[in-house]
N, C-alpha and C positions, 0 to 999 in steps of 0.2 A: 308449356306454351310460351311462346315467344314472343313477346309486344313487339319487337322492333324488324321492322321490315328489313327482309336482309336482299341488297341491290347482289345479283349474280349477273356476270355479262361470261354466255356461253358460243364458246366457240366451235363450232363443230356445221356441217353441212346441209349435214339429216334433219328437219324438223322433228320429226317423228323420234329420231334418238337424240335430242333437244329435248323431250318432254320428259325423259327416264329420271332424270335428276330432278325436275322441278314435283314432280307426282312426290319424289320422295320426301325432297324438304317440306312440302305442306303437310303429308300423312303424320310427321314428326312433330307439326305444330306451329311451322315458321311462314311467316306473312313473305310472301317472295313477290321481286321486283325483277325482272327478266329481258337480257336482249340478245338477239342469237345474230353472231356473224360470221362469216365463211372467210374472209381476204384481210389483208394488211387493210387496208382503206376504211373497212368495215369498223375494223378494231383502232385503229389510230382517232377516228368519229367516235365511236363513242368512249372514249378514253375520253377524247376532248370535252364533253358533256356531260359528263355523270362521274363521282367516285365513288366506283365498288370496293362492295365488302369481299368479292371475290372471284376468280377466274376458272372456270371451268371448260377443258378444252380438250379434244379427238385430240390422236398422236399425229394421225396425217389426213389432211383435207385435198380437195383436187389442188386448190389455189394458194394452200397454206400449210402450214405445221405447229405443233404444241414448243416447238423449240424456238422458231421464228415469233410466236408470241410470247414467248420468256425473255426475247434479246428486245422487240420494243419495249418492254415493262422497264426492263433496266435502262434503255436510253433515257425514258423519262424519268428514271430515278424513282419510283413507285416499289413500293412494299407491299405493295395487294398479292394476296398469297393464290400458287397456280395447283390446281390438282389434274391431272391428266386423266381421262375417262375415254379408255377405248376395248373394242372386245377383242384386241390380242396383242402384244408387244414379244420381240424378242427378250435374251438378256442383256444384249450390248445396247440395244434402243432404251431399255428399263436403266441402264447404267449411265447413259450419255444422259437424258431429257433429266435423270435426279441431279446429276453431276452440271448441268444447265440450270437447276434452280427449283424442278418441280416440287412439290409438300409432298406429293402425294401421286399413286399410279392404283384408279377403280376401273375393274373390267365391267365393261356395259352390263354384260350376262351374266355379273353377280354385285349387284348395287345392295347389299347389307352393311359392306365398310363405310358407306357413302357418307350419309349424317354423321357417325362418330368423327370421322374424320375432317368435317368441313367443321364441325363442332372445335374440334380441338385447335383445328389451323386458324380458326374465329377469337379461342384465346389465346395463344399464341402470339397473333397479331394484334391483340390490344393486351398483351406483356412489353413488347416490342414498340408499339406507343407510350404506354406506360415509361418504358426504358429511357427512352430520349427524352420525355419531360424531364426525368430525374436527372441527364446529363445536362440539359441546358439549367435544371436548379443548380446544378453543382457548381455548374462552371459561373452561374449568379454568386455563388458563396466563395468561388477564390476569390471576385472582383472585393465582395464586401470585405473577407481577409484582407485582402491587400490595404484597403479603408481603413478595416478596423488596427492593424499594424504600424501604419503612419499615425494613426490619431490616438495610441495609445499611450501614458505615460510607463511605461516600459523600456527598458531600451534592448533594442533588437536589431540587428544586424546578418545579412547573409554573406557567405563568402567561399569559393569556388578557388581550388586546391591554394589555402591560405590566405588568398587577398580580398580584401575586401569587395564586394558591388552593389549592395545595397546599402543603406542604413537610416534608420528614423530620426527625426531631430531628436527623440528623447536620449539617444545614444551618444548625439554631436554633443550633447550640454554634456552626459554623463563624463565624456572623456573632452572634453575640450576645446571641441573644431568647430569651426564656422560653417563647412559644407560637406560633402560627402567630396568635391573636388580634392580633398588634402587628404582623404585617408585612401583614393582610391591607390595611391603608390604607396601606401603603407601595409605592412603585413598583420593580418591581425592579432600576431604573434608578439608585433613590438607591442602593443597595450600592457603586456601581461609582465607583474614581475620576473625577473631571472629566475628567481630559487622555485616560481613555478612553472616555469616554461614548458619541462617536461610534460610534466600531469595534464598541461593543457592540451599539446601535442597528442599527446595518446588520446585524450577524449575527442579530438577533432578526428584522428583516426577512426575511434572506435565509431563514433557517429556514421562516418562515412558506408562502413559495413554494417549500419542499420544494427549497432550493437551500442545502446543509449546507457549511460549513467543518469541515475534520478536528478543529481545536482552535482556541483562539484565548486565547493568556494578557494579564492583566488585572492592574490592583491594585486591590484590592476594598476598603470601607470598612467595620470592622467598626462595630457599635450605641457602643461609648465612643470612637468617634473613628478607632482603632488601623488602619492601612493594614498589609494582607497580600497576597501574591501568591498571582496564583490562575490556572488554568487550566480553561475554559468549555470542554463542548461538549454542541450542540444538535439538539432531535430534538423534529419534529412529532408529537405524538399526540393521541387523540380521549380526551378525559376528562370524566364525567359527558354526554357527546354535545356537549360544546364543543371545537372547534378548541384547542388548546393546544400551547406550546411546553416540552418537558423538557432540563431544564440540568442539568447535573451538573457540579457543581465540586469540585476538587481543589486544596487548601492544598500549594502549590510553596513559600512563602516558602524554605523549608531548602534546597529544591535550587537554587533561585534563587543565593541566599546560595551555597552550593556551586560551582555553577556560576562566579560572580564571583569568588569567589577564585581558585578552578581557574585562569580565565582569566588574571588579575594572576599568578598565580605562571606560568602559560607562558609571558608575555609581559616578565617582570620580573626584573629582576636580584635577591636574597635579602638583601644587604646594604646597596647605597645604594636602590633602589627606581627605579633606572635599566630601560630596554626594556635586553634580552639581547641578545646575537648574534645567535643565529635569529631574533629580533623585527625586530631595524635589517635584517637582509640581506634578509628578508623586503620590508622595507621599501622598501630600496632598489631589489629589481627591480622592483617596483610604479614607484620613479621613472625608471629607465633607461626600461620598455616605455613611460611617459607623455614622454619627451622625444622616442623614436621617433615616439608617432604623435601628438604637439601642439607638438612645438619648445618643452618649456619650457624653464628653466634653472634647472637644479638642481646644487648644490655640494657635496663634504664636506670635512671636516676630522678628522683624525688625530690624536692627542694618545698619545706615547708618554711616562708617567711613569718615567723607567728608573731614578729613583732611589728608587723607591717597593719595590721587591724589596728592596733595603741597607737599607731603615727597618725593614722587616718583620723582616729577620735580625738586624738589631742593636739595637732597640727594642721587640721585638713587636708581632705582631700587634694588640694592641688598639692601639698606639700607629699603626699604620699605617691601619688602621681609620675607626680617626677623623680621621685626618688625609684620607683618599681623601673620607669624608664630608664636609670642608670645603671640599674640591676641587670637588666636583661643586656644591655649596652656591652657592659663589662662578661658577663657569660657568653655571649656570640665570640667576643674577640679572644676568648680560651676555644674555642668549637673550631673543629675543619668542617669540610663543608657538606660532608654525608651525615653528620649529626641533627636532629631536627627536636628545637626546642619550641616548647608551647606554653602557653598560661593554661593549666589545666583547672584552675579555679580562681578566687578572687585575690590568694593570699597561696595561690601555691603554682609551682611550674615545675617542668618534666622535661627530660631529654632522652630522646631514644638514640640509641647508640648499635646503628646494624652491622656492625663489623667490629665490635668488641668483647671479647668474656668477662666474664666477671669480676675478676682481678683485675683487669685493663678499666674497669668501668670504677674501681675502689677507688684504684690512684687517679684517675680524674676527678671523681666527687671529693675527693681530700684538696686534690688543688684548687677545684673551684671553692670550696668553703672556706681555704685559705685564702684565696685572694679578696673574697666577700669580707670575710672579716679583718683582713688589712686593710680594706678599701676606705678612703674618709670621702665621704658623696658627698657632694656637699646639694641640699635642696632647705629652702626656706629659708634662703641667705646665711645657712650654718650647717656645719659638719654635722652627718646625720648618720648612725650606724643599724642595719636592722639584722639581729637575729635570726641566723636561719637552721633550722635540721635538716638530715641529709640523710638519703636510704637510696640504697640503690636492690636492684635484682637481677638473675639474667632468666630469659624465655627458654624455658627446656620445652620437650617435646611431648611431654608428661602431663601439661599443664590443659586444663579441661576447655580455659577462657581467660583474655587477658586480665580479668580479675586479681587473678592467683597473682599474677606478675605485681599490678601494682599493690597490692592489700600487703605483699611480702617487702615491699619498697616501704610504704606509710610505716607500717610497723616496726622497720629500724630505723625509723628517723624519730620514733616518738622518746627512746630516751634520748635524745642530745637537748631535751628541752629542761632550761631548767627550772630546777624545784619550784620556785616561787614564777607561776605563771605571770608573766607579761602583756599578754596577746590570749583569745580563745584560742585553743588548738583545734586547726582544720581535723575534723573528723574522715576518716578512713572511707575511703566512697566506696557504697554499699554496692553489691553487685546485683545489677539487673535481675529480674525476676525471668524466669526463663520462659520462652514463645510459646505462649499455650495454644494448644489446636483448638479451634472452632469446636462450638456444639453444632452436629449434625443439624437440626430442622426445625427447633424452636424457634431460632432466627431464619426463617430462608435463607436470606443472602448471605453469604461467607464473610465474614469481615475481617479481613488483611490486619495481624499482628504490628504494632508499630515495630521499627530496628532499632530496641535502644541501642543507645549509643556504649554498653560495654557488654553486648551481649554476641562477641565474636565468638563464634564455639570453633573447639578443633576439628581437624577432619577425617580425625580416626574416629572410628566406630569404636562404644562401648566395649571391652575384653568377654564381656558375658556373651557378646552376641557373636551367633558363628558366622565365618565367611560363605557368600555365594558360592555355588558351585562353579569349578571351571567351565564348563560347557553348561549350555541351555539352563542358565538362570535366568540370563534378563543382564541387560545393564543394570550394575550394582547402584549408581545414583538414581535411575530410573527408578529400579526398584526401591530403593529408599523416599525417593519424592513421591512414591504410591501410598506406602505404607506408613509415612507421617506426613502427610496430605501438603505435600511441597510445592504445589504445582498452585497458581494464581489467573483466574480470569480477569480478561481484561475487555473492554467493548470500545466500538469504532463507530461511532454515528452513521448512517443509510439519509441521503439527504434528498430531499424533495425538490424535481427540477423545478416542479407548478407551484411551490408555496403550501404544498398541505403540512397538516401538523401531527401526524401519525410520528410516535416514535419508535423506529428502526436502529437496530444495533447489529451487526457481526460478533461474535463471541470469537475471542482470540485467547489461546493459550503460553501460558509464559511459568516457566520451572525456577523456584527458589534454588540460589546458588549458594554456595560455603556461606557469606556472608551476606546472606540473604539479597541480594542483587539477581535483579530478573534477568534470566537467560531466554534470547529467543530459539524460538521454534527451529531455526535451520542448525542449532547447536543438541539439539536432541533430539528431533523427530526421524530425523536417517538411520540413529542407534536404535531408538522404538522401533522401526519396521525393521530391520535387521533383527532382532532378538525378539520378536513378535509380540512386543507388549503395546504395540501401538493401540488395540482394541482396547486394552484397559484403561489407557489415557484418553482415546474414547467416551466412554463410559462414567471417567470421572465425570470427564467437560458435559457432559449430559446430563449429568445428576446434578449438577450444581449449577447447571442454568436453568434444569426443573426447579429447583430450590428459587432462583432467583425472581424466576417467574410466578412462585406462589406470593413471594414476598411482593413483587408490583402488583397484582394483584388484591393483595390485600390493601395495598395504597391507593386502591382504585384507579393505578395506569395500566392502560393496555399496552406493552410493549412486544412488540415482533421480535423474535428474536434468530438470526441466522443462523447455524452450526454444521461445523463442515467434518464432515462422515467418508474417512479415509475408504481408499477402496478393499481395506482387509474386515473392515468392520459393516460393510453392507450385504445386509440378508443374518449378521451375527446373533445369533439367538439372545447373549447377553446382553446387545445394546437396545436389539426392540424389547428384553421385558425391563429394560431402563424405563423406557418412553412409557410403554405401556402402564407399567405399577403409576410414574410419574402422572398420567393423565388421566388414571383414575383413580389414583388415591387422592390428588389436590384438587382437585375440580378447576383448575384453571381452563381457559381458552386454547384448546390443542390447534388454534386456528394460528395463533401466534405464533407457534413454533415452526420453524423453515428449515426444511432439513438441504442441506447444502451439499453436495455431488461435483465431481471434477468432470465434465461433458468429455474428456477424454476415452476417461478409465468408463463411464458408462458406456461409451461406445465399443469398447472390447466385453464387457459383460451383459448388454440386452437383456438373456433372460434373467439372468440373476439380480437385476439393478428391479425388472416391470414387476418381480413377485415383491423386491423386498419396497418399492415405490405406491405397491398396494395395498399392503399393511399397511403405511405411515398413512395413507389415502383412508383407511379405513377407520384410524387412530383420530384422524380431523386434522391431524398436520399440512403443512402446502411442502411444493419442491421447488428446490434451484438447482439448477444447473450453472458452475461456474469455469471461468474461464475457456467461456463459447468459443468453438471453431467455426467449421464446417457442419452447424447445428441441424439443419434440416435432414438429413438422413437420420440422425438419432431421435428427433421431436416423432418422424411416423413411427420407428419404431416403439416406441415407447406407449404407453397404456394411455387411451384417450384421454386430453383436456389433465395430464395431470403433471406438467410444469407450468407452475405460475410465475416465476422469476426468469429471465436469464440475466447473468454477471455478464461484463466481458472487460479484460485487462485494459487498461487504458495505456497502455504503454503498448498494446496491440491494433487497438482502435488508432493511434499515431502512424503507426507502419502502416496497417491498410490506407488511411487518409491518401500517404503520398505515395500509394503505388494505384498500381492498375485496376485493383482489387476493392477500389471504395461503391463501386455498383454494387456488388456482392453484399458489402456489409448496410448497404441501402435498406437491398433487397429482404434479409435477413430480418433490418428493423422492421420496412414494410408488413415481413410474414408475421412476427410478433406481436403488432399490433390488430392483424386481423384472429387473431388466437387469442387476443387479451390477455396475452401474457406483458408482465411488467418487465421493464429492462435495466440495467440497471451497470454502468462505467464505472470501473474499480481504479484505482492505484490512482488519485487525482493528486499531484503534489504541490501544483502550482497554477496560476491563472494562464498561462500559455496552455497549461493541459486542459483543462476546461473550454477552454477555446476551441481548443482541435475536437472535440467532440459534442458541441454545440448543433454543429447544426443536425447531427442524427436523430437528433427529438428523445435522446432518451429521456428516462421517467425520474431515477434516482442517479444521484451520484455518492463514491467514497474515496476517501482520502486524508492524508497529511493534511492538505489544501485547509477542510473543515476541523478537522483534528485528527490527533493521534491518537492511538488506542488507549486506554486513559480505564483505571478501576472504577471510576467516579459514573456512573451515568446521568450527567447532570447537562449533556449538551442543549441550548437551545433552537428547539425548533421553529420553523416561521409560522410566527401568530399571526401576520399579517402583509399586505403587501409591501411596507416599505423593508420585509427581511425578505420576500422573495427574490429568487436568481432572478436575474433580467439580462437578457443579450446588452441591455446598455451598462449594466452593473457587474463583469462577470469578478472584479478585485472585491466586492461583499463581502464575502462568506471570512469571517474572522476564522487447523490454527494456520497461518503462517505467515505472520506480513513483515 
């Protein structure tokens, strides 16, 4: 039944076939409002006085037609929907009055289509209201864009095949101009240094082909000459109705700066400005794995100062200081420049030698101890001489770890010391205990093996173990990172656009490399599905986030966790009695778990995705669907009320923004929230990205932006409103991605 009285203005001659429609929409329930006219005059009158909800009219009247009343509707500009109701039409009359505008064509003497169809033209027509609210919001939101772009401290700039036409003050200051009058005959190619012009070039290209780089950093040229580092990213949009490119730059110079040092002091000794320990060992398994698989030859040398500890005791420190600094001073200017020396302890230094044998590596460690020992240093206003031993080795292909290398170095340098010690002798550095694998499920959580610092292993396989077979084994690293559990989870914060404090993760996989350095996903997930071990890799990621989850749980956090379910592994009988065992041997909350889906690959599989979507349904699990398309044909397919999530790339939500297509993705969001389904912007890298996706209302966001995927799940959630996103705050917020 119907509360709201629906106004019909009928046009048609007959009284008597005037009441055929009205008798029907009351038997159906609807309060009618009625006015029956025959002529232009008629209909023009009451157009003038009343807005109907709809038009009901014969094909031909003595004085009038259903056509002639379709072309007044449009002179007024009116969207009141027309359905024609006569008892006979040709096919060419049925083709002309649709093709003129009708909804709809009921024959008097079969009014059953009638309701349904004034029904559907009723929502239809407040779709269609609906539509144009949402364009004139839109077009509220490019004005505030526009707002929020001038008034950002950002600098942002548009520019139309190279030149400049826009630009914010935040820009003028970054680079140096008074107005936008001085750069508009500038290209915004002259800002940019020479030796990156290129690069720049091609990203301005690629942008224009709506083919986007996440970032792309630069050293830019300010107006008095001055070079700063800068960091570009680019984004197609349509400005004054011209194609246009928007850049937003961000002055890195400090972190730049930051960064560089950072890196000199991890790589650097603090006092001579020698590589560290961990820097040379680092080093050297980089040359052990390249003698295995290129036969070079590569050599080191040991230099144990044992009398440099009795300098320090007896002379002080500064006196030892500066004497180590003329040490090292004097060995550089013996070194060319492929040589790389380091302070590998407090009283001992190394030189690795990548392009010498053994013998090449003798007769250097003789000359430098020769020269050491001629040397008169003078430190503490007096000639000062310090003892040193000398071992050298070379990296054969044999060697398990660079251990062997240096332990065979220390040990011929230990007799060049003489009898009557001087100095403690530096002891022989012991060799790393080797990476033991986790215990399964005492701990839940996996805990990531530290990299000592001398525990480069080779990249040969044990002699006892036989090789893969040539055909359909698997990739042989694959299979090795299965079978000694190589493979490392990593988590990505899900962030609250409203301020709640639920915490959300993504589960991302990342594969231990030769020297334990994380490999991403796009460097081994192509070889998985080729050689069909993707489901095993699967399977791991599922069991160890079951694990994880027992472990939050016992800490009393409820953590959500997302996990993305290739399309070879859904419906897999091994991965659902993963879940399964998982959710009822730990009693954790299966509510938590989100099982993650490509909206693609579901839409070529239906039936296979709704059985295996009803298991997990049935298990307590939720579903997402990511990287949303053209989502509504696959949501009806799909088994009722059981996607709770949708993802969608944020780097696609930009492309819809600035095409034709941001109704659609309106529409989309609109349908989502009538479903209660949660939504949720992937790939956020930056505050410009957050922006473009602002005004769609979604629910969560993920990204760089908040953080990077990271072992640790230790992100802060918002406790309160001053960490809440705010449209005025959106610079706040401090497998495969």
């Amino acid at each position: 039944m119907e509360n709201k009285v629906l106004s019909v203005l009928i046009v048609d001659d007959s009284p008597d076939d005037a009441e055929l429609p009205v008798r029907e929409l009351r038997a159906s329930g609807y309060r009618v409002k009625t006015e029956r006219v025959y002529n232009l005059a008629g209909m023009e009158s009451a157009l003038q006085k009343e807005k109907w909800d709809l038009v009901l009219s014969d094909f031909t009247l003595l004085q009038y037609s259903a056509q002639m009343a379709l072309e007044l509707l449009k002179r007024k500009k009116l969207d009141t929907p027309l359905i024609v109701i006569t008892r006979s039409l040709s096919d060419e009359d049925f083709a002309a009055v649709t093709a003129a505008g009708a909804r709809d064509v009921i024959r008097k003497n079969y009014t059953g289509r009638l309701v349904p169809a004034i029904r559907r033209e009723l929502e239809v027509a407040e779709m269609r209201r609906e539509l144009e609210v949402a364009r004139k919001k839109v077009k509220e939101m490019e004005v505030q864009h526009s707002a929020m772009v001038t008034g950002t401290q950002e600098a942002v700039c548009y520019c139309h095949e190279g030149m400049h036409i826009e630009a914010n003050q935040a820009y003028l200051n970054m680079f140096g101009y008074d107005s936008l009058a001085d750069l508009e005959i500038i290209p915004v190619l002259n800002l940019i240094a020479k030796n990156d012009q290129k690069q720049f070039k091609d990203a301005l290209k690629k942008a224009a082909r709506g083919k986007l780089d996440s970032s792309l950093e630069l050293e830019a040229v300010r107006a008095n000459g001055d070079q700063i580092n800068i960091e570009a990213v680019f984004a197609p949009v349509k400005m004054k109705g011209e194609d246009t490119i928007q850049i937003t730059f961000t002055d890195i110079s400090a972190r730049k700066a930051t960064e560089d040092r950072l890196q000199y002091l991890t790589q650097r000794d603090a006092l001579t400005g020698l590589f560290n320990r961990h820097y040379f060992t680092k080093e050297l398994g980089h040359a052990l794995n390249a003698v295995k698989k290129e036969g070079k030859a590569v050599s080191l040398i040991y230099f144990d100062l044992y009398q440099l500890e009795e300098i320090n005791n007896t002379l002080g420190y500064t006196v030892g200081d500066g004497m180590l600094l003329k040490i090292t001073k004097l060995l550089k200017e013996h070194l060319d420049a492929d040589s790389m020396l380091a302070r590998f302890g407090d009283e001992e230094l190394t030189i690795l030698l990548p392009a010498k044998d053994h013998a090449a590596a003798e007769t250097l460690a003789a000359e430098l101890k020769q020269a050491l020992d001629n040397a008169n240093i003078i430190a503490g206003n007096q000639k000062q001489k310090c003892g040193c031993a000398v071992g050298t080795a070379q990296i054969t292909a044999d060697m398990k770890s660079v251990h062997e290398a240096i332990t065979q170095a220390v040990i011929k340098s230990k007799g060049q010391r003489p009898t009557a010690k001087t100095a403690a002798p530096a002891a022989a550095p012991e060799p790393a205990p080797p990476v033991a694998e986790p215990p399964k499920i005492e701990s839940p959580i996996e805990i990531e093996p530290p990299i000592a610092e001398l525990a480069v292993q080779a990249d040969l396989a044990p002699a006892s173990e036989e090789p893969a077979a040539a055909t359909g084994a698997g990739d042989p690293l694959i299979t090795a990172a299965l079978q000694s559990n190589g493979f490392r989870l990593v988590y990505q914060p899900i962030v609250s656009m409203q301020g709640e404090t639920e915490e959300m993760y993504e589960v991302l996989v990342r594969m231990l490399g030769e020297n334990n350095e994380l490999i991403s996903p796009g460097q081994f997930i192509p070889k998985a599905e080729a050689s069909g071990q993707l489901v095993e890799i699967d399977c791991w990621v599922m069991q160890r986030t079951l694990e994880a989850m027992t472990a939050m749980a016992q800490e009393g956090r409820a953590v959500s966790y997302f996990v993305n379910v290739s399309p070879m592994s859904v419906g897999n009988d091994a991965l659902i009695n993963v879940v399964q065992n998982g959710v009822n041997n730990s009693g954790i909350d299966a509510h938590n778990l989100v099982i993650e889906m490509s909206q693609p690959s579901v839409a070529q599989n239906i039936d296979k995705v709704s059985a295996f979507i009803t298991r997990m349904k049935e298990l307590g699990c939720q579903i997402s669907l990511d990287n949303s398309g053209p989502v509504t044909e696959t949501l009806l397919k799909l088994p009722r009320q059981s996607v709770k999530f949708l993802k969608f790339d944020g780097n696609v939500i930009s492309q819809l923004a600035q095409s034709d297509d941001k109704d659609a993705l309106t529409a989309v969001m609109d349908m989502a929230k009538q479903l209660a389904i949660r939504t949720v912007a992937t790939h956020i890298e930056d505050a410009s990205a957050l922006s473009e996706i602002w005004p769609y209302g979604f629910d969560f966001v993920q990204g760089h932006y908040f953080q990077q995927p990271d072992a640790d799940m230790s992100y802060e959630f918002a406790a309160d409103d001053e960490t809440t996103l705010s449209e005025d705050g959106l610079s706040t917020p401090t497998w495969s991605q």
